[in-house]
N, C-alpha and C positions, 0 to 999 in steps of 0.2 A: 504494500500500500504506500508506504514511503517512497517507495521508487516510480513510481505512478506520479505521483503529486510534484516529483522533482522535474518529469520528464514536461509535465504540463507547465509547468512554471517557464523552461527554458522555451518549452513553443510562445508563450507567452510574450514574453520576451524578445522570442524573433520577430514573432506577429509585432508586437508594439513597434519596433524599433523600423519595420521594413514599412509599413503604415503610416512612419514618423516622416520618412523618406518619400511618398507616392509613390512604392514600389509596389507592381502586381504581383503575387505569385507566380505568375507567368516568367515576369522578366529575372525574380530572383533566380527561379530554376533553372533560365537560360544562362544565366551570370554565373551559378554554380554547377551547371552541367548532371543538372538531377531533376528527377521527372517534375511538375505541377502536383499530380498527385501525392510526391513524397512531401514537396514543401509541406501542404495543406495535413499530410499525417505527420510529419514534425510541429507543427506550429498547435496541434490538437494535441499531442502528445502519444500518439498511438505508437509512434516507433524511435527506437533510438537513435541516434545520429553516429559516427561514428566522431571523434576527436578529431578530426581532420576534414571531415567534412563541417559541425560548426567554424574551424579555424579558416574556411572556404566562406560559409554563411557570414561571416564577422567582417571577411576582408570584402565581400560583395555590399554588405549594408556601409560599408569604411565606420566598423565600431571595435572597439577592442573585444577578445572573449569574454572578458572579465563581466562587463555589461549583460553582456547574453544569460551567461553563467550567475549571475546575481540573483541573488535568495534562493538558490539550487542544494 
């Protein structure tokens, strides 16, 4: 359950921060070479991301990980 609520937090987080930017999910997908559909289950929190793909996510929104990873 813990891990659940952390993964939702970091979509969260993506979500805020790419929304912050008028970025669609469309284009962050293109920017980070991963499908729409992953963004949209990242950003929900249904799947994990790997460590290198948010450090892809973070350099696509130009945020640090730290940001993303915040209250994780």
């Amino acid at each position: 359950m813990v891990n659940e609520q952390r993964l939702k937090n970091l979509g969260i987080n993506i979500k805020s921060e790419r929304l912050r930017r008028s970025i669609s999910q469309e284009k962050l997908a293109e920017l980070t070479n991963i499908s729409r559909n992953s963004v949209s289950l990242i950003e929900t929190g249904k799947i994990n991301p790997t460590i290198l793909k948010v450090i892809d996510i973070a350099n696509a929104l130009n945020v640090e990980v730290s940001t993303l990873i915040e209250n994780i």
